[in-house]
Backbone as CSV, one residue per row, in Angstrom:
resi,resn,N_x,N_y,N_z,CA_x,CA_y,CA_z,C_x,C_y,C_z
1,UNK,-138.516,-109.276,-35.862,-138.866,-109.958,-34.631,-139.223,-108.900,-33.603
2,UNK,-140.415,-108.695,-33.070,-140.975,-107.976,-32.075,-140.656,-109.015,-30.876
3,UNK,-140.054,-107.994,-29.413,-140.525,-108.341,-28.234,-141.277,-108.185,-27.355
4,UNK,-142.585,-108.605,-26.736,-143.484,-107.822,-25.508,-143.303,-108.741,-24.541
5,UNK,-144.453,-108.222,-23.539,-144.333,-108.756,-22.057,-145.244,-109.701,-22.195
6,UNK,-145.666,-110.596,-22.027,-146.680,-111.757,-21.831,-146.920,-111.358,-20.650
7,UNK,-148.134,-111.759,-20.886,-148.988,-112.248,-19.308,-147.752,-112.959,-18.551
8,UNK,-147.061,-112.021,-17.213,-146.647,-113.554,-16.622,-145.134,-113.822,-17.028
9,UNK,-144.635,-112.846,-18.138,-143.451,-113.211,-18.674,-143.032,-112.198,-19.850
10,UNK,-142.298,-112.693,-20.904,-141.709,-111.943,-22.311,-141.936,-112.641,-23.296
11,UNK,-141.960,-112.564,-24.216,-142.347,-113.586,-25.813,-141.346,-112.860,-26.893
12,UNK,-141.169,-113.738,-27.749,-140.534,-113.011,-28.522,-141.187,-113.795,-29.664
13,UNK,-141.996,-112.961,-31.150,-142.694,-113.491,-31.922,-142.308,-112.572,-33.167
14,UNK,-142.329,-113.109,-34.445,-142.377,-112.623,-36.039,-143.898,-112.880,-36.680
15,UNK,-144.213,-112.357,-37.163,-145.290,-112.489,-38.551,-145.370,-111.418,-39.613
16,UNK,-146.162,-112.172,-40.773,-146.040,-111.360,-41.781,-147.383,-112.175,-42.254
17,UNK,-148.417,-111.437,-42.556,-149.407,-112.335,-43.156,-149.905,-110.742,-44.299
18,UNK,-150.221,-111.340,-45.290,-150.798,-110.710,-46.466,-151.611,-111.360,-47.569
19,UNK,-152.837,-110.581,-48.454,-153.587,-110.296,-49.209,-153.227,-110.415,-50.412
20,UNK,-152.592,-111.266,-51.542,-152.597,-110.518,-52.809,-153.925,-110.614,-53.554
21,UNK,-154.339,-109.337,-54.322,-155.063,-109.370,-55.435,-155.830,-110.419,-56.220
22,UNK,-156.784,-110.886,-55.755,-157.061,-112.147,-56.751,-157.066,-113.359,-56.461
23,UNK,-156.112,-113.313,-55.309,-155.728,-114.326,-54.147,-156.469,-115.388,-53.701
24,UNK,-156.934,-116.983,-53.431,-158.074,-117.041,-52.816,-157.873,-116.793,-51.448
25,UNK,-156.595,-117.011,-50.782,-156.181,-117.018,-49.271,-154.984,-116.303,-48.858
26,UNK,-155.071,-116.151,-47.602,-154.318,-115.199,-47.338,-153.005,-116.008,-47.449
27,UNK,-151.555,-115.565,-47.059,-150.266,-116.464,-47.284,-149.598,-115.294,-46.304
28,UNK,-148.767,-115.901,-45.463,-147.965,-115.418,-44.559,-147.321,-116.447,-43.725
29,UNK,-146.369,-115.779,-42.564,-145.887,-116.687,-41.199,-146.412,-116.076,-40.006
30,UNK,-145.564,-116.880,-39.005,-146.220,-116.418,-37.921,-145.319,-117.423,-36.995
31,UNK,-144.203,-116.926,-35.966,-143.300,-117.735,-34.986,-143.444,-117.296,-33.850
32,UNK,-144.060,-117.842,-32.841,-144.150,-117.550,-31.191,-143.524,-118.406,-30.422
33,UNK,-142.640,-117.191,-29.323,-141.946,-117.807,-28.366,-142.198,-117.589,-27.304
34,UNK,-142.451,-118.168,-25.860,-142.851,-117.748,-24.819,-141.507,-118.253,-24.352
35,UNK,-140.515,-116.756,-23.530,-139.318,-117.582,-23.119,-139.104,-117.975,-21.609
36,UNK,-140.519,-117.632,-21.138,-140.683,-117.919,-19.867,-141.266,-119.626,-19.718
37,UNK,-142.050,-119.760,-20.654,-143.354,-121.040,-20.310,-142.167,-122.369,-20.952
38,UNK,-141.471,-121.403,-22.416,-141.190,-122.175,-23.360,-142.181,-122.780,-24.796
39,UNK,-143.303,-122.223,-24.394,-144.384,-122.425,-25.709,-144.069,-121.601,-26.823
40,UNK,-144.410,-122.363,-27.790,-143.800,-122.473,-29.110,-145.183,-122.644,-29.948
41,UNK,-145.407,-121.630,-30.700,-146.590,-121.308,-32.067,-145.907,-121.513,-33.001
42,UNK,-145.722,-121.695,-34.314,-145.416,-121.743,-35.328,-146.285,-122.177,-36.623
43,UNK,-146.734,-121.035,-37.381,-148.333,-121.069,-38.476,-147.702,-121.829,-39.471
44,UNK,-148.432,-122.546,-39.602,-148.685,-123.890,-41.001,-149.554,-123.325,-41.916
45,UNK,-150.519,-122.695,-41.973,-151.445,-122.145,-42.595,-152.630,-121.390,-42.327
46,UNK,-152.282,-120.123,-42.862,-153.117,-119.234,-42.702,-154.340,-119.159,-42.930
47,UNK,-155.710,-118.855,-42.626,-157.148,-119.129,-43.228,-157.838,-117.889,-43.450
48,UNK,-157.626,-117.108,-42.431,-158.320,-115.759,-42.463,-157.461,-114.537,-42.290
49,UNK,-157.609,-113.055,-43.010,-156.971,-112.058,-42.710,-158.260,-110.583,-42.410
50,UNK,-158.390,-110.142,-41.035,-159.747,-109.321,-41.216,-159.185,-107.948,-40.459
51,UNK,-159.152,-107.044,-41.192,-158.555,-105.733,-40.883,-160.033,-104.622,-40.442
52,UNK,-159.420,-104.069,-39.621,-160.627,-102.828,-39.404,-159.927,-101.701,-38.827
53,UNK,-159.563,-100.948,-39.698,-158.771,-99.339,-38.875,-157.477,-99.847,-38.317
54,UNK,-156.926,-99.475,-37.587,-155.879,-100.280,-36.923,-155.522,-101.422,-36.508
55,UNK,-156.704,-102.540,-36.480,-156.492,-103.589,-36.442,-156.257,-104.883,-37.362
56,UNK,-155.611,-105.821,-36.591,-156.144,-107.065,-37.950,-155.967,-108.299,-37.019
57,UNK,-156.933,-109.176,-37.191,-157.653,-110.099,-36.852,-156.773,-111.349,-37.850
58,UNK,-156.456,-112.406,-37.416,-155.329,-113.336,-38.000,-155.910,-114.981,-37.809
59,UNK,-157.148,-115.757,-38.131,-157.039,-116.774,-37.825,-156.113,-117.999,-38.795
60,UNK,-155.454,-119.116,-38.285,-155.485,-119.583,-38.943,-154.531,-121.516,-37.978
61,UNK,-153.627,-122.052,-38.555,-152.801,-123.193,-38.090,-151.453,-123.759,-37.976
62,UNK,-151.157,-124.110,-36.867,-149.984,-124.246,-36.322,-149.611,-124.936,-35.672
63,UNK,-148.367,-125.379,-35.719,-147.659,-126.450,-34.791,-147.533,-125.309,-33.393
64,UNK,-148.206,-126.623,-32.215,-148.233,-125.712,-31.051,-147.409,-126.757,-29.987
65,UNK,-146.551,-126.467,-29.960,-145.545,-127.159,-28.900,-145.465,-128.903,-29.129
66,UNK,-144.936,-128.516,-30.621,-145.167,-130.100,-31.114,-146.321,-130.596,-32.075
67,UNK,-147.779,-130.351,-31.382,-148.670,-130.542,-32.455,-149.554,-130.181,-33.245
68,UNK,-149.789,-130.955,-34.146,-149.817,-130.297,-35.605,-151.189,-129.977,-35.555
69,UNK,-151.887,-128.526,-36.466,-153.080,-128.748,-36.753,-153.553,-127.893,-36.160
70,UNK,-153.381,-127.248,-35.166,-153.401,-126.856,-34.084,-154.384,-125.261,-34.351
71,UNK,-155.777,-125.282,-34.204,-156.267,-123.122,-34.445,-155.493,-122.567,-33.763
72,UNK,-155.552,-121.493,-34.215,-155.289,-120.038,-32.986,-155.545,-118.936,-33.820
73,UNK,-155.942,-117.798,-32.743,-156.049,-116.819,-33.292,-155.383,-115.593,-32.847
74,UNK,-154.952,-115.072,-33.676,-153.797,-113.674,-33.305,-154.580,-112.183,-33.505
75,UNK,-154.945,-111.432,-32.842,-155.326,-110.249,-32.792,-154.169,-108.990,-32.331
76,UNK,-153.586,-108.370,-33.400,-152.328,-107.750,-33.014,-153.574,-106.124,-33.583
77,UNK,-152.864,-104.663,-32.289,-153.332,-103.521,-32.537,-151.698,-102.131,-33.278
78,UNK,-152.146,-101.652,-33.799,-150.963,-100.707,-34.776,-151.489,-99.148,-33.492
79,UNK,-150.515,-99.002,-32.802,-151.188,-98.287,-31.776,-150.541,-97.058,-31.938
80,UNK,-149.305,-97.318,-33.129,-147.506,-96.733,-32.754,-146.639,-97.290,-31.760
81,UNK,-145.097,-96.688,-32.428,-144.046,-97.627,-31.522,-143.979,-97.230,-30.320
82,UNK,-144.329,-98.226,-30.084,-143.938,-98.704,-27.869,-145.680,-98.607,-27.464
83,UNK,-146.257,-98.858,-28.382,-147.623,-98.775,-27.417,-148.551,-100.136,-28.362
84,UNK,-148.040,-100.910,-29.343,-148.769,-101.675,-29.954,-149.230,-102.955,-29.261
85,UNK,-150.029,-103.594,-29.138,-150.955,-104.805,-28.696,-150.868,-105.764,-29.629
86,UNK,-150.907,-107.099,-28.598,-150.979,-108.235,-29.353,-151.470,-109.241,-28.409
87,UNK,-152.512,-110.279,-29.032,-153.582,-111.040,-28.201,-153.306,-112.112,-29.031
88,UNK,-152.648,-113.301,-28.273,-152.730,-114.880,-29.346,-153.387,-115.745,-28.211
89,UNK,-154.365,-116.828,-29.089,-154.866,-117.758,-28.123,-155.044,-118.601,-29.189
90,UNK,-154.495,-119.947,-28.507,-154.453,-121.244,-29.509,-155.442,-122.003,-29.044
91,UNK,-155.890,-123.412,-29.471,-156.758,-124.268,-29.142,-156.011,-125.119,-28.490
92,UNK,-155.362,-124.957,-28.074,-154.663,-125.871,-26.911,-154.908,-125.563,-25.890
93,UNK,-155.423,-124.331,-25.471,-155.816,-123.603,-24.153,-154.677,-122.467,-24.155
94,UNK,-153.389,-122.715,-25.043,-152.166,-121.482,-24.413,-152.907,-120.230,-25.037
95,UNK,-152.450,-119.026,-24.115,-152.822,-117.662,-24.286,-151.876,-116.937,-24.179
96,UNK,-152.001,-115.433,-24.811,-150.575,-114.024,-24.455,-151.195,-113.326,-24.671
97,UNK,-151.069,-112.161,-24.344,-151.282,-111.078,-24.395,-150.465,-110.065,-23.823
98,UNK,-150.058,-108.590,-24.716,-149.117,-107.899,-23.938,-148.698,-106.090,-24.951
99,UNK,-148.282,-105.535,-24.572,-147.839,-104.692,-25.485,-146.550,-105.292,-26.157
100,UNK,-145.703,-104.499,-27.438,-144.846,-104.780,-28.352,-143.893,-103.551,-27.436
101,UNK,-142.889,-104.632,-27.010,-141.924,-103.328,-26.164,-140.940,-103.261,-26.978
102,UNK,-140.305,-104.401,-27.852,-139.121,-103.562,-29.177,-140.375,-104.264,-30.646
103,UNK,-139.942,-103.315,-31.674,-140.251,-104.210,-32.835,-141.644,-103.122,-33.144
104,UNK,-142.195,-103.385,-34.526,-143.600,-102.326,-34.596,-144.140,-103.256,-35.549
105,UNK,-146.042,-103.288,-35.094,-146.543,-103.709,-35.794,-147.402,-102.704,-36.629
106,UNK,-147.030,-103.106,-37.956,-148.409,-102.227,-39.421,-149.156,-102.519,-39.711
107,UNK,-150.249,-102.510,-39.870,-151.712,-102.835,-40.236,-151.788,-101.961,-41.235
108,UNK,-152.070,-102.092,-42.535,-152.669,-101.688,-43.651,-153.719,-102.580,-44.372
109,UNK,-154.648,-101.510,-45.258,-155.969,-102.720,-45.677,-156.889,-102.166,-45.049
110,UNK,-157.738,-103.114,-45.592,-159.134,-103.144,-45.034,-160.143,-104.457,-45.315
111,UNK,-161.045,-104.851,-44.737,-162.309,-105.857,-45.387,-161.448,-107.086,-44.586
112,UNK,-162.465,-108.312,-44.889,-161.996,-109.311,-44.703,-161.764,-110.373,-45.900
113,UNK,-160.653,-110.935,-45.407,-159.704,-111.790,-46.675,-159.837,-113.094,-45.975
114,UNK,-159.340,-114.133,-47.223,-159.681,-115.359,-46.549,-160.517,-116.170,-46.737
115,UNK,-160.284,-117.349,-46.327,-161.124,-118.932,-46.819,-162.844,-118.534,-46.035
116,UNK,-163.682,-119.325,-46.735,-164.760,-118.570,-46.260,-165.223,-119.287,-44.544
């Protein structure tokens, strides 16, 4: 569980999304907490995984403060610890953005993975 600053506030969020071999789609989680707003992400299913150098690009679906179905997309940066980035914006209109002040995010890989 990583913590950063939100726009505006603190979040406290987990994920793990990965690639296997052969795979057709990517498979992972993904739990967001905004403990200021109280908004609540939670991934139902993953669609896309798109890595480039330090980054990785995360679309996919989630229960967003109740409902189901819900896009968003997560853009988290591997910057090293205490300097990593993370950008979520759902189709509900909610947004974050902020550095990772405990917790580290890894980016390994490359190409893009994922439903077409």
């Amino acid at each position: 569980m990583a913590e950063a600053t939100a726009v505006g506030g603190r979040a406290q969020f987990s994920f793990d999304v990965s690639m296997a071999l052969g795979a057709a789609a990517p498979t992972g989680s993904l739990h967001f907490r905004d403990r200021d707003s109280g908004a609540r992400v939670d991934a139902t299913a993953i669609d896309s995984l798109t890595i480039a150098g330090s980054k990785a690009t995360i679309t996919a679906r989630a229960t967003v403060d109740g409902q189901v179905g819900v896009r968003f997309v997560l853009e988290v940066e591997d910057l090293g610890k205490g300097a990593d980035t993370f950008r979520l914006v759902t189709g509900t209109g909610y947004g974050a953005f902020g550095v990772v002040e405990k917790g580290n995010i890894t980016v390994e890989g490359g190409g893009v993975l994922g439903l077409p």
